[in-house]
Each structure stands twice: as structure tokens, then as C-alpha cells.
C-alpha positions as CSV (number, residue, x, y, z in Angstrom):
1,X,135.5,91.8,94.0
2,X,138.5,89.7,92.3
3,X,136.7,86.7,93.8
4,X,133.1,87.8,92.1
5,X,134.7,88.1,88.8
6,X,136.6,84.7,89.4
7,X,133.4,83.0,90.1
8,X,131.4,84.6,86.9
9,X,134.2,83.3,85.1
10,X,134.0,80.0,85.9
11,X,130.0,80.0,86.0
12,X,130.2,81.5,82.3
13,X,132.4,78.9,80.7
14,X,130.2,76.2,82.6
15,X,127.0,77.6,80.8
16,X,128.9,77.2,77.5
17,X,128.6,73.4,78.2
18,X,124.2,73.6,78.3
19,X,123.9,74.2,75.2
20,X,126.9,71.6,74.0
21,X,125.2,69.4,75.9
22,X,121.6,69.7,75.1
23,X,122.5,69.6,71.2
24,X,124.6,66.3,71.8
25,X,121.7,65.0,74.0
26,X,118.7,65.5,72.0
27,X,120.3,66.3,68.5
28,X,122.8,64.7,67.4
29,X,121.8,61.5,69.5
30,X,119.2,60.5,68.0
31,X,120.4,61.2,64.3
32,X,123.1,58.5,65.3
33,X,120.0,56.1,66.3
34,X,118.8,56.6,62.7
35,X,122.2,56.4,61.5
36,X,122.6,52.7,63.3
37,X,119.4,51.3,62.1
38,X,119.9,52.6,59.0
39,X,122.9,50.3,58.9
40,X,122.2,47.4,61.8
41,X,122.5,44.9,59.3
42,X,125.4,46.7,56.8
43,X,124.2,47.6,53.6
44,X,122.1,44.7,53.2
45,X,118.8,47.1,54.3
46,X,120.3,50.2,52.4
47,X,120.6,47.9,49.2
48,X,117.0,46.4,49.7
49,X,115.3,50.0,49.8
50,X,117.4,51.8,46.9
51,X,116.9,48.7,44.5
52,X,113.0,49.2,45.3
53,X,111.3,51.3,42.6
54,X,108.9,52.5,44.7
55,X,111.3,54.8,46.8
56,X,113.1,56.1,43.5
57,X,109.4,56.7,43.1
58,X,108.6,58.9,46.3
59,X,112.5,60.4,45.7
60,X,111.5,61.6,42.2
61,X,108.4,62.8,42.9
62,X,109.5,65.0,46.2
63,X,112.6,66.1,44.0
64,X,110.2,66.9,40.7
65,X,107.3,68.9,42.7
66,X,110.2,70.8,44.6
67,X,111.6,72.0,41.3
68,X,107.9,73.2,40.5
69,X,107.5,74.8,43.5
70,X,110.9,76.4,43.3
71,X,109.9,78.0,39.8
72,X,106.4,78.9,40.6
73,X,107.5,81.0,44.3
74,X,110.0,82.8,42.3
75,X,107.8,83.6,39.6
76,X,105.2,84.8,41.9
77,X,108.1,86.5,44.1
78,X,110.5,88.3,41.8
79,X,108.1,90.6,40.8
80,X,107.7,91.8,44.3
81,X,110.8,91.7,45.1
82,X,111.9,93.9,42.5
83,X,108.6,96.7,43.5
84,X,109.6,96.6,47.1
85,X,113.6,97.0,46.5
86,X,113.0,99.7,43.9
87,X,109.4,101.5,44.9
88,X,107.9,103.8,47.6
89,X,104.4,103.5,48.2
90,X,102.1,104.3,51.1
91,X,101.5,100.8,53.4
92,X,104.9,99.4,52.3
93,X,106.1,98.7,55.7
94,X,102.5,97.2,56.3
95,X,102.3,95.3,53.3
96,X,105.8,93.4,53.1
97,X,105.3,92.6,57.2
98,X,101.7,90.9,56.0
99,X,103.5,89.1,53.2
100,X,105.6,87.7,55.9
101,X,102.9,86.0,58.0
102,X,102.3,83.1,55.8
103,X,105.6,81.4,56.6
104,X,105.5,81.1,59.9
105,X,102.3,79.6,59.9
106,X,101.8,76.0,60.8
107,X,101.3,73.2,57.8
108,X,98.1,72.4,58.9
109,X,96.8,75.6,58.8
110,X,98.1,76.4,55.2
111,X,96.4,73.4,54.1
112,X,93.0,74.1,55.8
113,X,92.9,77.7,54.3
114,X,93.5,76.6,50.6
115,X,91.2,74.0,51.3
116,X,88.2,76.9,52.6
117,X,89.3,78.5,49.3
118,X,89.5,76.2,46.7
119,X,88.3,72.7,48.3
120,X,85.0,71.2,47.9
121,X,83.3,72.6,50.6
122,X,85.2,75.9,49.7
123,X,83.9,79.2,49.8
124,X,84.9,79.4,45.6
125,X,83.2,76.0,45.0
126,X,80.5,77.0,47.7
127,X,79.6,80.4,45.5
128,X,79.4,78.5,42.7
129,X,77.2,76.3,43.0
130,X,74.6,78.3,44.8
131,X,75.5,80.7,41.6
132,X,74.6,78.5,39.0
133,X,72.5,75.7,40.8
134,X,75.0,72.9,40.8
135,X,74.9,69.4,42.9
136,X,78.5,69.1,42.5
137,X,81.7,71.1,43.1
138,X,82.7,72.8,40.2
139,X,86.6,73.2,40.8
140,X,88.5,69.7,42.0
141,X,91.6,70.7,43.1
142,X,91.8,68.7,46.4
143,X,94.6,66.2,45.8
144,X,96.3,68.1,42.8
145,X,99.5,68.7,42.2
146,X,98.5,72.0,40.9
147,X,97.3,73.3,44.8
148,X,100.3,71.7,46.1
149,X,102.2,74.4,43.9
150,X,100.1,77.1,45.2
151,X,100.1,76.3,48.7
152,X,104.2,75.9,48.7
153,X,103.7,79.2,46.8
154,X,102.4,81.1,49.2
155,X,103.9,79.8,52.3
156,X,107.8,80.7,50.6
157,X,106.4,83.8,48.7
158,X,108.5,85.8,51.8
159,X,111.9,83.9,51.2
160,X,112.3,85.4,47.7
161,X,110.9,88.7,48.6
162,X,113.1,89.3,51.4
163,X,116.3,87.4,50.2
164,X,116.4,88.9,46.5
165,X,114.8,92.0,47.4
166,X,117.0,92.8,50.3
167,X,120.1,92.0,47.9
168,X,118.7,94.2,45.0
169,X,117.1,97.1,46.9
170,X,121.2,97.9,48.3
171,X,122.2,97.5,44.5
172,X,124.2,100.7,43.1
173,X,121.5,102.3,40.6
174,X,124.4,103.6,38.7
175,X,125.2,100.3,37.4
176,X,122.1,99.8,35.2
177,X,122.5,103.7,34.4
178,X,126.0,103.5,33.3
179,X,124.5,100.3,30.7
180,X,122.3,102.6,29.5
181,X,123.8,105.2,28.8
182,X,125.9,102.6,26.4
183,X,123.0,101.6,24.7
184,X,121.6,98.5,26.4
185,X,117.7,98.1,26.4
186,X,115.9,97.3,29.8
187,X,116.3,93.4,29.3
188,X,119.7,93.6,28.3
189,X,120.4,95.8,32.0
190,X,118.3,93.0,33.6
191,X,120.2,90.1,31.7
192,X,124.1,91.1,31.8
193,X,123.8,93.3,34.8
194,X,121.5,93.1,37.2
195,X,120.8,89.2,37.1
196,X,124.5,88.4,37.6
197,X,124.7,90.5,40.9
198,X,121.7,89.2,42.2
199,X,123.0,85.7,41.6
200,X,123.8,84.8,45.5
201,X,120.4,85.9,46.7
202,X,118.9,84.5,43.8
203,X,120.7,81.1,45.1
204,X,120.4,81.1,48.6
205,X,116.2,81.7,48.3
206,X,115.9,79.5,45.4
207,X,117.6,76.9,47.7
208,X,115.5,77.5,50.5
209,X,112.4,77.1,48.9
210,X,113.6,73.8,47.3
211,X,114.9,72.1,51.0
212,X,111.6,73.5,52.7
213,X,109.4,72.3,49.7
214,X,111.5,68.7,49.3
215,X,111.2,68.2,52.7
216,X,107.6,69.3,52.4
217,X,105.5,67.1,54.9
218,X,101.7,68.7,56.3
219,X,100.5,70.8,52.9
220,X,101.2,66.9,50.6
221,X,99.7,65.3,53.4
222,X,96.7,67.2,53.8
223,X,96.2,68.6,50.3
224,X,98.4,66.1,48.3
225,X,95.9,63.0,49.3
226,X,97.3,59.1,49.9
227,X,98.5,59.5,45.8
228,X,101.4,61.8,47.1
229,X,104.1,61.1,49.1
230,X,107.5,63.0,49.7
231,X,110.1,61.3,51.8
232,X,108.7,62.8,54.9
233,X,105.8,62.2,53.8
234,X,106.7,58.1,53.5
235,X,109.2,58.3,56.8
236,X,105.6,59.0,58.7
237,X,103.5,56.7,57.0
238,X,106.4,53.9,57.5
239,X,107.0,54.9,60.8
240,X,103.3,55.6,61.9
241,X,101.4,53.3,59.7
242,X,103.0,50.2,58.9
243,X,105.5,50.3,62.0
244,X,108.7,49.4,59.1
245,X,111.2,51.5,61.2
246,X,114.2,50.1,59.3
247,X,112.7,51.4,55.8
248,X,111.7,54.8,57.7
249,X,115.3,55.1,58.9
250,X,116.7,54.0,56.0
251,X,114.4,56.8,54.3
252,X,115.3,59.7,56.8
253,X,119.7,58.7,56.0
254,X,118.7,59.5,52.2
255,X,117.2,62.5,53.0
256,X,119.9,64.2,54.9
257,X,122.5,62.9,52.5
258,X,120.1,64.5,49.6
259,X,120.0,67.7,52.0
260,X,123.7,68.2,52.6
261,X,124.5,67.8,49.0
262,X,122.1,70.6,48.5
263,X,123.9,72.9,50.9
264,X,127.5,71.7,49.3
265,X,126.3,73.0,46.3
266,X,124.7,76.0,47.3
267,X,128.1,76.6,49.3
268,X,130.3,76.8,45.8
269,X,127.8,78.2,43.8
270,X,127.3,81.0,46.5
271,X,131.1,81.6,46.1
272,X,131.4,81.0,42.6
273,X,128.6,83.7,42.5
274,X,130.0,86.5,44.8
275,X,131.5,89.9,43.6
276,X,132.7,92.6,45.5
277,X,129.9,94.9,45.5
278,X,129.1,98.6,46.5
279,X,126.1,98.6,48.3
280,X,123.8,101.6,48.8
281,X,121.3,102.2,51.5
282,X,117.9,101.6,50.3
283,X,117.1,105.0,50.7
284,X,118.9,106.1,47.9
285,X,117.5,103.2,45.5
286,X,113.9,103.4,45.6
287,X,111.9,106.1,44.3
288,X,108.1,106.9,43.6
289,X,106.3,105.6,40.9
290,X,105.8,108.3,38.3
291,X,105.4,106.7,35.3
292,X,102.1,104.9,34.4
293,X,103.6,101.5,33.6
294,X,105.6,102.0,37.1
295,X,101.8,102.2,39.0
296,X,100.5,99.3,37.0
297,X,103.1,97.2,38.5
298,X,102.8,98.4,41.7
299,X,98.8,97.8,41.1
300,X,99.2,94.8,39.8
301,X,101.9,93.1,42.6
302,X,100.3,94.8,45.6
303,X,97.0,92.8,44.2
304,X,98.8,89.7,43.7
305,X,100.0,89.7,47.3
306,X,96.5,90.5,48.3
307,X,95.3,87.9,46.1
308,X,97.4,85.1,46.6
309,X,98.5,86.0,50.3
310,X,95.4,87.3,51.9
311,X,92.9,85.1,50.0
312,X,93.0,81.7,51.5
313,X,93.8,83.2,55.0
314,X,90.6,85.5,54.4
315,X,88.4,82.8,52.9
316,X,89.2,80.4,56.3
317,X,87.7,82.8,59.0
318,X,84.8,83.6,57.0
319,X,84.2,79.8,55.8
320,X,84.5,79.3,60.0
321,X,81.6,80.9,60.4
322,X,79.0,79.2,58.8
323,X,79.1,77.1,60.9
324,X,79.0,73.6,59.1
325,X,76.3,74.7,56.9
326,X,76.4,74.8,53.1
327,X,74.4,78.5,53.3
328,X,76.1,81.3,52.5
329,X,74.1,83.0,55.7
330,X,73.8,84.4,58.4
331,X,77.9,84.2,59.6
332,X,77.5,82.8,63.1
333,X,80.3,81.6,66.0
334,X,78.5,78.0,66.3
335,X,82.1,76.4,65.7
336,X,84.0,78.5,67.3
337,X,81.6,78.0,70.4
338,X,81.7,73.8,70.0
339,X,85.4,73.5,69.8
340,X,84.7,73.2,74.2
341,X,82.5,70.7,73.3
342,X,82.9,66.7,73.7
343,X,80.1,65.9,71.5
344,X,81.6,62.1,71.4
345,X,80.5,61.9,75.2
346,X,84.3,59.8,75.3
347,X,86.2,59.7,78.3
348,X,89.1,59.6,75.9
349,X,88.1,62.6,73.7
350,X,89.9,65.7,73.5
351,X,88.3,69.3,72.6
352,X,90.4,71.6,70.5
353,X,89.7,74.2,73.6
354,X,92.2,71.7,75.3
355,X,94.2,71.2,73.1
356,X,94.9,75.0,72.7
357,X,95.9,74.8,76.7
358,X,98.4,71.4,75.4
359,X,100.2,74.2,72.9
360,X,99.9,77.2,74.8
361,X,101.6,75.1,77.9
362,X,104.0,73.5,75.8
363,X,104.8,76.6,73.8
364,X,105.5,78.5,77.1
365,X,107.8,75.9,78.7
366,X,109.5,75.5,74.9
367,X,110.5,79.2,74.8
368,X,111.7,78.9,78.5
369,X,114.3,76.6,77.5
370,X,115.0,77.9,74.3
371,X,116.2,80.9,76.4
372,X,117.8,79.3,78.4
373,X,120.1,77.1,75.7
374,X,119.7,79.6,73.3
375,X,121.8,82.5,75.3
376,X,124.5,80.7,76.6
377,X,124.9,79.4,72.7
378,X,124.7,83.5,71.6
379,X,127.1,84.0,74.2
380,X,129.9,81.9,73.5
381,X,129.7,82.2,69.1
382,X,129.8,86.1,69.9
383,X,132.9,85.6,71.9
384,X,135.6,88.4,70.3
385,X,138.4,86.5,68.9
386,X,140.9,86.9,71.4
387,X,144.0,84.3,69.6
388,X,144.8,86.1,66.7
389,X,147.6,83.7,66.4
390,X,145.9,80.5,65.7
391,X,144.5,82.4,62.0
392,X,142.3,80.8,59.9
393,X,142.7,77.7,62.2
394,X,140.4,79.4,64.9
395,X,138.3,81.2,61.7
396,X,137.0,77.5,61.1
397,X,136.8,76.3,64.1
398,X,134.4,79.5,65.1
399,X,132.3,78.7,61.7
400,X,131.9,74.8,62.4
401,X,130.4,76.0,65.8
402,X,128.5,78.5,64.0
403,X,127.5,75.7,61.7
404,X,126.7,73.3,64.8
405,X,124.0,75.4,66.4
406,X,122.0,75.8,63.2
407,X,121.8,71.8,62.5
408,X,118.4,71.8,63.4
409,X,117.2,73.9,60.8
410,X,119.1,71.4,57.9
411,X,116.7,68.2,60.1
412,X,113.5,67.6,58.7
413,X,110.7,67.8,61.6
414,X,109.7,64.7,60.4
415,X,113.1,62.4,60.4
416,X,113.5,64.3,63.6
417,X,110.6,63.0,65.4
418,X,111.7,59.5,64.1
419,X,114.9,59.7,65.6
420,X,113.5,60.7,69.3
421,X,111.2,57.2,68.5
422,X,114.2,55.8,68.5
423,X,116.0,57.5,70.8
424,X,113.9,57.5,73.7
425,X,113.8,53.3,73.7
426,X,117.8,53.8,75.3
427,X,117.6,53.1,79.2
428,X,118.8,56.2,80.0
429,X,116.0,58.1,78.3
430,X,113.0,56.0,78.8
431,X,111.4,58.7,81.7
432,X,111.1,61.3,78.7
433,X,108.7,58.6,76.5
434,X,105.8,59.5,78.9
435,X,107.3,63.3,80.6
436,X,105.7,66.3,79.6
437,X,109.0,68.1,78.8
438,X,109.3,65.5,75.8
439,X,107.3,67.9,73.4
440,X,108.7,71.4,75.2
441,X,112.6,70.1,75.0
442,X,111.8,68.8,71.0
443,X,109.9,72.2,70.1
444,X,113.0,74.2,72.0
445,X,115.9,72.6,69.4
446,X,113.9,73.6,66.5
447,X,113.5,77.3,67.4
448,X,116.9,77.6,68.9
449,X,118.6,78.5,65.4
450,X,116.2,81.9,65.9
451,X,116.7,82.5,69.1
452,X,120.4,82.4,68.5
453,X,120.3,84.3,65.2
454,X,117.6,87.1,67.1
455,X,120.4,87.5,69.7
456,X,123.6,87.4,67.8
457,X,123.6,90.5,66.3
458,X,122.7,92.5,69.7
459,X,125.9,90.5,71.6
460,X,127.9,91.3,68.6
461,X,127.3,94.9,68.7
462,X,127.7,95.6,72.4
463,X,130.4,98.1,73.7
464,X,132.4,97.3,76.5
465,X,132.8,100.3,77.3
466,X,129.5,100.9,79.2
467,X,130.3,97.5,81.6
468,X,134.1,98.9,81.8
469,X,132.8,102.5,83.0
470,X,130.0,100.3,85.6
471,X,132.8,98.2,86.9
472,X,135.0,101.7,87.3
473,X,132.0,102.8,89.4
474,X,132.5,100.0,91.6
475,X,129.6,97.5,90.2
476,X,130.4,93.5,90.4
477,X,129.7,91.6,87.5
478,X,126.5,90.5,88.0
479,X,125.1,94.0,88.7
480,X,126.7,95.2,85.6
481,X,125.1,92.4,83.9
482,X,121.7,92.5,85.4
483,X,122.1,96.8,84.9
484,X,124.0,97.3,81.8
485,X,123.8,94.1,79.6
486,X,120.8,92.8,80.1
487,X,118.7,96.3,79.3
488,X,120.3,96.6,75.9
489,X,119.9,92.7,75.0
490,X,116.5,93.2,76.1
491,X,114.5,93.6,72.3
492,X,116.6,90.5,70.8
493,X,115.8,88.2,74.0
494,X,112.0,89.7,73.2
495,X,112.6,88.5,69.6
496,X,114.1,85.3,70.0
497,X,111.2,84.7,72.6
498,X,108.2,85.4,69.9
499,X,109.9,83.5,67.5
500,X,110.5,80.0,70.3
501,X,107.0,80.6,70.8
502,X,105.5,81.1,67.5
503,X,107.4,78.2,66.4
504,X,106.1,75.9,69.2
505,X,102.5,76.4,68.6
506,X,102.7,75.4,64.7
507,X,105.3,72.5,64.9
508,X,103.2,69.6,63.5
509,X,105.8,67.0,61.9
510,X,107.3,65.6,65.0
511,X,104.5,66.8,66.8
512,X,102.3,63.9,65.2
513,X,104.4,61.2,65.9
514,X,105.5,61.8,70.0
515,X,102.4,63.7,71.5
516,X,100.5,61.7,73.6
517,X,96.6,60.5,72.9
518,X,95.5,62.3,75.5
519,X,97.5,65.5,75.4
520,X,97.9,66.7,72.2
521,X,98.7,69.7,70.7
522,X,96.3,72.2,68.6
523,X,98.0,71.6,64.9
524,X,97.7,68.3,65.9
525,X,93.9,68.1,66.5
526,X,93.6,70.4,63.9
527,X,94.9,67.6,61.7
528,X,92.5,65.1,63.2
529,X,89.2,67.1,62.5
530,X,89.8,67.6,59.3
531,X,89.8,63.8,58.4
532,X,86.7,62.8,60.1
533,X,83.4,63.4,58.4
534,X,80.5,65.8,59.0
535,X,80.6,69.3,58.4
536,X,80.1,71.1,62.1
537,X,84.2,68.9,62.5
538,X,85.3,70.4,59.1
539,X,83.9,73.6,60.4
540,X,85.8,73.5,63.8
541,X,88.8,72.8,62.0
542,X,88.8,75.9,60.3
543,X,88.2,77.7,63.3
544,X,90.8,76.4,65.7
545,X,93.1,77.1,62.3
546,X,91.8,80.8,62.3
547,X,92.4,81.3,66.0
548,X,96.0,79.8,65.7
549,X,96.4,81.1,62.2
550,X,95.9,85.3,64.1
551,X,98.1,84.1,67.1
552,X,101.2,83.3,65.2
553,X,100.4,86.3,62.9
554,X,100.0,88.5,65.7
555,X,103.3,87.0,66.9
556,X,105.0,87.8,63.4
557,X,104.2,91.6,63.6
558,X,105.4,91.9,66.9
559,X,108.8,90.1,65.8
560,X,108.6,93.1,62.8
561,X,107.8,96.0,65.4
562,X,110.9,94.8,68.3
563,X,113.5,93.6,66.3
564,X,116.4,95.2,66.3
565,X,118.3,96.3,64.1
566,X,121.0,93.6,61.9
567,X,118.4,90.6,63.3
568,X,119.5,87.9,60.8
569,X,115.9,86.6,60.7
């Protein structure tokens, strides 16, 4: 027995080394290739981009529409954060879960539904014109800024309401009642006393929504038109298009410098911000809505969400089904029955039916090894802190880790695809150019941050007590871990599963620039049939986005139903 608990030992610490390995490997090796082109010839190639105005161009406009975006989700999203914090209401549960759905969807299927909403050949512009006899689209939003802003809208809408309303639903209520019973008026509670505690939350979601909107890559590119470009935005065009890899690298250093300054800022205004706070279950804080101005802002959000949320993902299954026609009826499956069609008659065509059998296959094999990186990686950061007498020495040394594991989630998809371009030119690596675990391995590292944050709190909360009694009964350590461990870890590996594979089927940045011709993924073709012409392609589009847009939803709600409890996502 001493010899079986010898050996787990020793296999244990040598699993701690996967996922070290993996994130050297096929992280932080190919940041270094962008890091050395960046600077092969010193600052020479630095110096040439920054002193071009077009890049201060592309950096001002990705920082100037992130600010808009950042101030129209929290608009939209502070009202509902404050209903579902401080309101009960039949379908809650329902409702917030549904608000949810629209950021884990993929890019490409964001932009396809506001473009069966509002586009040309939208079902708004579609009703119109048959309405009042028109030749031409009304409403020209495709390529506004203005449906940029919407779209980012609704795919952060769930940062704010989750992040701020999470913070102010565990509020103490006695804070704003103690105010006014001094006198203050309603925006005086909100403005000296409420706004100031939600300050963090109001921080770390604000913050979010700029880095995902700054960094913001399939909805400019697809709704934005050739007139907009982000970074990302320019990294793929110089990397795809015009084959400039210096300027892309050059491009993709910027951007992570721009994005850890961000998060250095966030970190001191986060602490700046922070006060001791006593937090109440929300339970106690929300209440019914009595009073009539009460229902009308429970009306009024609950229609907003249904409204901004529910429209454009309504509008793209029922604009799928006419089928490429301009007629309002009869609603038939034609495109959803071509997308097994090669109507090209090209050897080197590929349907979107297979390329829903590319992102299933590659979204199986992605969640594989993000299970199998992601829980030796759980493992080892939820390791008890057994040398209390190395302080705040070992303190850091547990947070950089902590840090280390979620670097994928600060890496643009984008300048992360680049650097595997780069990367996979190195002898060593060379095999994984043409392998089909190139696409599995790169989807794996970016959903590992969830799979590691899904299992966390379960291998934090464990009791040893149950292994000690098993091991007391005589059980060896792998029966007690196959018998005792494994059963209770069982709904976060679940979780962290759903979330590898939800991920993996709408990854689209990085996707774009490694997947093969002839292999390639749905998002991907997706992308592809919505720039050709003729409206049976448009049409297919929109249906492979409504079959991937209720995969990944149906993935979401399961992640709401399993999740246990203290999941940090």
C-alpha cells in the first residue's frame, strides 16, 4: 500500500508538468515568435509602423468604438442589472440564463443575425418594402458604426448583468435605508452610496467589455465593412491579405502592450475601489414589485432583453427559412436541405454539412485535451498551502501561477493564430502545419481558463475527510480517487467540458487563418457564404448560423442547469 501511495505521488507531481508544458509549448512560444519579429531588426520596424499615420489610425479607431461600445452595454445593462439584483418575478431564472446565450455565441453568428435583422436583405428592411412598395432598402445600416455598437451591445449585455448585478443584488439594503432616513432623495442614495460600492464591479465589467470590444475582430469584419478596421482586424488583413508579417507582428506587440496596461489599471483602480463590505444573500435583497413604477421597470427591461437579445437571434431562423427568396411566404427548409449540397460540382468544394463534421470533430478532440491539461492545472493551483513559512513569498508565487493559466484569455484569437503562423515554421513543429490536432490543441488553450475556473471551486471545496475514512477502510489511492473524488468533481468536469466544447465550435479568429482549404470549420464557412453573392448562399448562411447559433445555446443552459455551486464562470 505504502508503495501505491509512493507511486501516485510521483505520477501526480509528473501530471503537474502537462499542463506547464503545454502552456510553454503552444502559448507562450509562439508569443515569443511575435515578440522576435516584432524586433528582428531592433526598433527600426517598431519605429517605421508607429511613425505611420495609418496605424494611429486603426489604434484610434479600435480604442474610440470600444469606448462607445463600453457606454452603450452599460447603458443597456445597468438597468437590468439593477431589476434582477433587486426584483422577483416569475421566469427570472429563465430570463437572465437566456440573456446569457448571446456571449458565447460565435462572431460570425452575431453578425449574420443583426444582419437578418437589420441588413438589406433583412427581415425589417424585407417588411418594409413589401409594406410600402419600395425598390430599395429602407434602413442602411450594414457597415455603420452605429450596428457595430448594437451588435457589441448585445453580445456583452451578460458581463454587466452578471458582474454589477451579482455585486449589488449581495448589497446590505440598510445602507440606502439608513440615507434615507437622513433625508437623501433616490439619486442622492444612488450617487453617494450605492454607486461608490458598486465601483469594483462596475470596473471589472466595464473593463471587460472594453478588451473584448478593442480586441473586437468577426462582428467589424463582417458588419463593419473594408472602412473599419481594429488591430485584429488589420493583424488579419496584414497577415492574410497582403502577407506583411513584420507589420502584423509588429501590430499584435502593440496590442498586448495596450492590453496589459488595461489590466494594470484595472488592478489599482480595483483596489483603490474596494471597501470592506457586508454582504447579504440575495434572498434578503430582492423583493416583489408592488409599486406601479416598480412593474413598469420590470416591463420595460424584461422587453428590452426580449428586444435587443431575442430579436436578431429570432429574426435569423425565420429569415433561414425563406429560403433565398425575397417573399415573405410560405417558410420552407430549402436552405437548411442545400447546405449537403455541392452545387459548384468542385472537387475542392466544401458543404457546410461537412464542415459541421470539421467542428464537431475538432470540438470533441479540443474538450478531450482541455480535460486532460485543464485538471492537472485545477489540481496543482488548488493545492492547500502547506509552507506557511514562506508568507506572502509563496502568496505570490501561487497568484503568478494563478495568473499564468489564464493568459489565454488576455491573447487576442486573432494575434494568437498569428503567432502559431509563425510558430509552426520552427523545425521542431513543422508536422503540426498539416496535423489535424493543429486546430483541436489551439481551440483547447483558449477554453482552458473555463475549464480551470469550472473545476477550481469543486477541488477547493473538497473534504479530506471522506478519502481519509476510504483509505481507513483499506482503499488505495486510486480506488479512492476513482470512488470518492471523482463522483463529487463529476458536475465541474461536466461544466468545464460544455464550456471546451461550446468554445471550440464558435472560435473563428485563429480559426480563419490555420484551418485548412479543405477541412474547415463551420464559423469558418459560415464566414465564406456570406461574402459570395446569390441569395439561396446568403440563405444557407443563416441557416448553418441558426443550427450552430441553438447548439452553443443549448450548451449554455446546460452549463446554467450543472454548475455547481461558487463556479467562477
Amino acid at each position: 500500500m505504502t508503495e501505491q501511495r509512493t507511486l501516485f505521488r510521483r505520477l501526480r507531481r509528473a501530471l503537474y508538468l502537462l499542463p506547464l508544458g503545454f502552456y510553454l509549448l503552444f502559448l507562450i512560444y509562439p508569443l515569443l515568435r511575435i515578440l522576435g519579429l516584432s524586433f528582428a531588426e531592433g526598433f527600426a520596424g517598431v519605429r517605421a509602423t508607429l511613425s505611420d499615420s495609418y496605424t494611429w489610425r486603426v489604434l484610434g479607431f479600435s480604442t474610440w468604438q470600444a469606448l462607445l461600445s463600453t457606454a452603450l452595454t452599460l447603458a443597456f445593462g445597468l438597468p437590468g442589472a439593477y431589476v434582477f439584483a433587486r426584483y422577483e418575478f416569475p421566469g427570472k431564472a429563465l430570463l437572465r440564463a437566456l440573456a446569457g446565450v448571446p456571449f458565447v455565441l460565435p462572431t460570425v453568428v452575431t453578425a449574420a443575425a443583426f444582419g437578418a435583422l437589420l441588413g438589406p436583405r433583412g427581415l425589417i428592411n424585407l417588411g418594409l418594402q413589401s409594406l410600402f412598395d419600395l425598390a430599395q432598402p429602407p434602413i442602411r445600416l450594414q457597415g455603420s458604426l452605429g450596428l457595430v455598437l448594437i451588435a457589441h451591445a448585445f453580445y456583452n449585455y451578460t458581463i454587466v448583468l452578471r458582474l454589477v448585478g451579482g455585486m449589488l443584488a449581495n448589497l446590505d439594503p440598510r445602507l440606502e435605508e439608513a440615507a434615507a432616513t437622513l433625508g437623501a432623495r433616490r439619486v442622492e442614495i444612488w450617487w453617494r452610496v450605492t454607486l461608490p460600492l458598486l465601483a469594483p464591479a462596475l470596473g471589472a465589467a466595464a473593463l471587460l467589455v472594453f478588451l473584448f470590444t478593442f480586441t473586437s475582430f468577426g462582428v467589424i469584419l463582417l458588419l463593419g465593412g473594408p472602412r473599419m478596421a481594429t488591430i485584429e482586424v488589420e493583424i488579419y488583413r496584414q497577415t492574410a491579405q497582403f502577407l506583411r508579417l513584420d507589420i502584423a507582428a509588429t501590430l499584435a506587440f502593440i496590442q498586448a502592450i495596450c492590453c496589459l496596461l488595461l489590466s494594470v489599471m484595472y488592478a489599482r483602480l480595483s483596489a483603490r475601489s474596494a471597501v470592506p463590505l457586508d454582504l447579504q444573500p440575495q434572498q434578503a435583497t430582492a423583493r416583489k414589485a408592488r409599486s406601479w413604477r416598480s412593474r413598469v421597470l420590470l416591463i420595460a427591461n424584461s422587453g428590452l432583453i426580449l428586444l435587443l437579445l431575442g430579436g436578431p437571434l429570432l429574426a435569423l431562423v425565420v429569415r433561414s427559412l425563406l429560403a433565398g427568396s425575397d417573399a415573405a411566404f410560405p417558410l420552407t427548409f430549402t436552405a437548411y436541405s442545400a447546405l449537403a449540397e455541392n452545387r459548384t460540382n468542385s472537387a475542392f468544394f466544401v458543404t457546410p454539412a461537412e464542415a459541421i463534421f470539421n467542428s464537431l470533430r475538432i470540438a470533441f478532440a479540443a474538450t478531450g485535451i482541455a480535460l486532460l491539461i485543464g485538471l492537472p492545472a485545477a489540481y496543482l493551483l488548488a493545492q492547500p498551502n502547506k509552507h506557511a513559512e514562506f508568507g506572502r513569498s509563496h502568496a505570490v508565487g501561487s497568484s503568478l501561477l494563478d495568473a499564468f493559466f489564464m493568459l489565454p484569455l488576455g491573447v487576442s484569437a486573432v494575434t494568437l493564430g498569428f503567432g502559431y503562423t509563425l510558430a509552426l515554421s520552427t523545425p521542431g513543429l513543422v508536422w503540426l502545419r498539416s496535423s489535424p490536432l493543429l486546430l483541436p490543441i489551439l481551440h483547447a488553450l483558449v477554453a482552458l481558463p473555463f475549464v480551470i475556473r469550472s473545476l477550481l471551486p469543486a477541488l477547493r471545496a473538497r473534504s479530506p475527510r471522506q478519502s481519509e475514512a476510504a483509505a481507513t477502510l483499506g482503499a488505495g489511492p486510486w480506488r479512492t480517487w476513482l470512488w470518492v473524488e471523482l463522483p463529487q468533481l463529476t458536475p465541474a468536469i461536466l461544466t468545464g467540458a460544455l464550456f471546451a466544447f461550446t468554445v471550440s465550435l464558435g472560435e473563428f479568429g485563429a480559426t480563419l487563418l490555420l484551418a485548412r482549404p479543405e477541412a474547415p470549420t463551420l464559423p469558418v464557412v459560415i464566414f465564406r457564404l456570406l461574402g459570395m453573392p446569390g441569395a439561396l448562399n446568403y440563405a444557407q448562411a443563416l441557416a448553418a448560423s441558426s443550427l450552430l447559433m441553438l447548439v452553443c445555446a443549448a450548451g449554455f443552459l446546460a452549463i446554467e442547469r450543472i454548475r455547481p455551486p461558487g463556479s467562477e464562470f
